[in-house]
C-alpha positions, 0 to 999 in steps of 0.5 A: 357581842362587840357590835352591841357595846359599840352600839350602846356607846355611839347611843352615848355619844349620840346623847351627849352631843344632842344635849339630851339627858337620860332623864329626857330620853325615859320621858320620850321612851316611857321609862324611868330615869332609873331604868335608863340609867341601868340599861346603859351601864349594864349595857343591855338592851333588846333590839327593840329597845335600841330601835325605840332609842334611834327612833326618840333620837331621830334615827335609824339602826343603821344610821346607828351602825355607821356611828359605831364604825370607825370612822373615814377621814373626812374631808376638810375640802373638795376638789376642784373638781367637785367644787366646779359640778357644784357650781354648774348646777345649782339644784345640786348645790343646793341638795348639798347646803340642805344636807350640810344642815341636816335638812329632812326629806319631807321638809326639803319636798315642803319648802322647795320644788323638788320631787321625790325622784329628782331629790334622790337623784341629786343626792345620789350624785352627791353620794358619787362625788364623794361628798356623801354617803346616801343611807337608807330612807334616803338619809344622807351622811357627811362626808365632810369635817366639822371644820370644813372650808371651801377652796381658797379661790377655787370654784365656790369662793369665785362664786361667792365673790361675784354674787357678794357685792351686788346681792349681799351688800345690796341693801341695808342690814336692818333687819332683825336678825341682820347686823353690820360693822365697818372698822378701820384704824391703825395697828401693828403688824402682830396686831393685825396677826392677832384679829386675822386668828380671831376672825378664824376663831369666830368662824369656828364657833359659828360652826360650833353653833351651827352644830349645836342648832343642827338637831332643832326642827327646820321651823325652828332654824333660819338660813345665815350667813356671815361674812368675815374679811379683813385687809389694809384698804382705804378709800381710793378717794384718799389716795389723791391725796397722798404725797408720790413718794409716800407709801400707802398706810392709811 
């Protein structure tokens, strides 16, 4: 009896998180708004009523059943470790971006070259790792936390930075959904505290967006990626300028 009220409340949160009204959601199971409304606070509801629910949701029951257990500590970072095989294999790497964004199994074997064994296999690997766990109809649940990072100067982050210079700023933003901004100015010290909090704050609602979108079909989405930094630099240009016993500033 429980299990069934912990079910109907992780159908809730399931809803609110998608958006999705009771309204809509009578629309996709041939019901009215009313009965909708009834089922959930009365909270009964048939097995095959909770299926027809997961499925208009995108789910399955047991991947409904995972929602309604209390949850493990997830992981705001890997370990060096896990971060270094991830590195070493870019098929796996690239199983974890496509699981990160709630990629289905017929759209990763569409886009990418993947067979159907090599994808399992590779999200089987992930699922030792630890990074997450493989469910049924090879459904793969995070591991990980919403605010997620990789590890500063670890494995990844080198990574990143050895491809950003030649590869991301390789050519103009001009694109459509390309933009760039370089500024460079003076403040002070707790001024500059102040953008470094924004730049983290601009971060977090990229994820908040990214989250939000993740329910959307892959046609409907693009691959971004945004790169936040701030620091005192300068031209080195500058710098032949400036008097020996002066401190860099500018």
């Amino acid at each position: 009896m429980a299990l069934r009220y912990e079910l109907i409340d992780a159908l809730k949160r399931l809803l609110k998180g998608r958006g999705m009204t009771y309204a809509q959601l009578a629309a996709k199971i041939d019901l009215s708004e009313a009965s909708v409304k009834r089922m959930f606070s009365q909270q009964t509801m048939t097995l095959a009523r909770l299926e027809e629910i997961c499925q208009a949701l995108g789910i399955g029951l047991t991947e409904l059943v995972e929602h309604a257990r209390p949850e493990r500590e997830p992981l705001s970072e890997l370990s060096e470790e896990q971060e270094e095989e991830l590195v070493s294999d870019p098929r796996l790497f690239l199983t974890l971006y496509l699981a990160l964004n709630r990629w289905r199994e017929e759209d990763v074997l569409r886009r990418y070259t993947f067979t159907k064994p090599e994808w399992v296999g590779l999200l089987v690997r992930l699922d030792r790792m630890g990074i997450i766990e493989l469910q049924p109809d090879n459904r793969a649940k995070l591991l990980t936390a919403r605010n997620f990072r990789w590890r500063e100067n670890g494995p990844v982050m080198r990574l990143f930075a050895k491809k950003l210079i030649p590869e991301f700023f390789a050519r103009p933003f001009a694109g459509e959904n390309e933009q760039i901004l370089l500024l460079a100015g003076m403040v002070s010290r707790p001024t500059a505290a102040l953008l470094k909090q924004r730049l983290k704050e601009l971060a977090q609602e990229f994820d908040a967006l990214m989250a939000r979108d993740s329910t959307l079909p892959v046609a409907e989405r693009i691959g971004l990626s945004l790169v936040l930094g701030v620091r005192p630099w300068g031209l080195p240009d500058f710098e032949k300028f400036r008097r020996k016993h002066e401190a860099a500033t500018a």
